[in-house]
N, C-alpha and C positions, 0 to 999 in steps of 0.2 A: 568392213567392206561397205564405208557407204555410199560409193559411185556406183550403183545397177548397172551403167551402161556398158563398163568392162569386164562386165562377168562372163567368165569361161565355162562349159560343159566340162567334165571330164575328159570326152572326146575330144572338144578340140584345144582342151589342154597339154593333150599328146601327141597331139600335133602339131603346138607350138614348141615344145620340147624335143620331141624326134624320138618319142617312147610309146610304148602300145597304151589303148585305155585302163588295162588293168594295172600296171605299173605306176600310174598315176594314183590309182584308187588306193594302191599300198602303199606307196609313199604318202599319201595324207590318213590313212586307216593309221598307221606309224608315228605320225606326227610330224612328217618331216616337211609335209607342203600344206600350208594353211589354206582351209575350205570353212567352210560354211552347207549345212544341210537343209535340203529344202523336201521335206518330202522324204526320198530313196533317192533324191539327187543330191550331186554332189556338185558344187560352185565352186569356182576360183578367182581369184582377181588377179588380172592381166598383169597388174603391177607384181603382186607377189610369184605369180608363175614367170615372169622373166628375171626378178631378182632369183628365183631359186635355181634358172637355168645358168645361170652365173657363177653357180656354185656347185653345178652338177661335177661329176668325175666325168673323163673321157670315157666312152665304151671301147668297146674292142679288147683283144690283147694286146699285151705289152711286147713294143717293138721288140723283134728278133735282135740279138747278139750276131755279129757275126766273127768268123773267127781269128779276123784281123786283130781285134781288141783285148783276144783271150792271147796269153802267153801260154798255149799248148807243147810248144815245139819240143821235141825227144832229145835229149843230147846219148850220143852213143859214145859209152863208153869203153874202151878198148885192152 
């Protein structure tokens, strides 16, 4: 990280991501998002927090099924 001038807070790392600050902190406490420790802070670099949001998984659940797709249908037999 040697451009100072893109360096990220935690805070508004997860902001640029769309995930709370603690989320951030785990994912780099993990290893999964590259920081640098200043203190009890935690830094990011702008470049590596949008390469990582690139990589990120969508949130949410997973689209619903509906039951068009599913072959339910009952055959009666007689």
């Amino acid at each position: 990280m040697d451009n100072w001038e893109d360096v990220l807070t935690a805070q508004e790392a997860g902001h640029l991501l769309g995930i709370s600050t603690e989320r951030v902190l785990q994912y780099a406490r993990g290893g999964r998002l590259s920081h640098v420790r200043k203190g009890k802070q935690y830094l990011f670099s702008r470049q590596d927090v949008e390469q990582f949001k690139t990589t990120m998984q969508p949130r949410g659940r997973p689209a619903r099924r509906d039951n068009k797709s599913c072959d339910n249908t009952r055959i009666r037999l007689e």
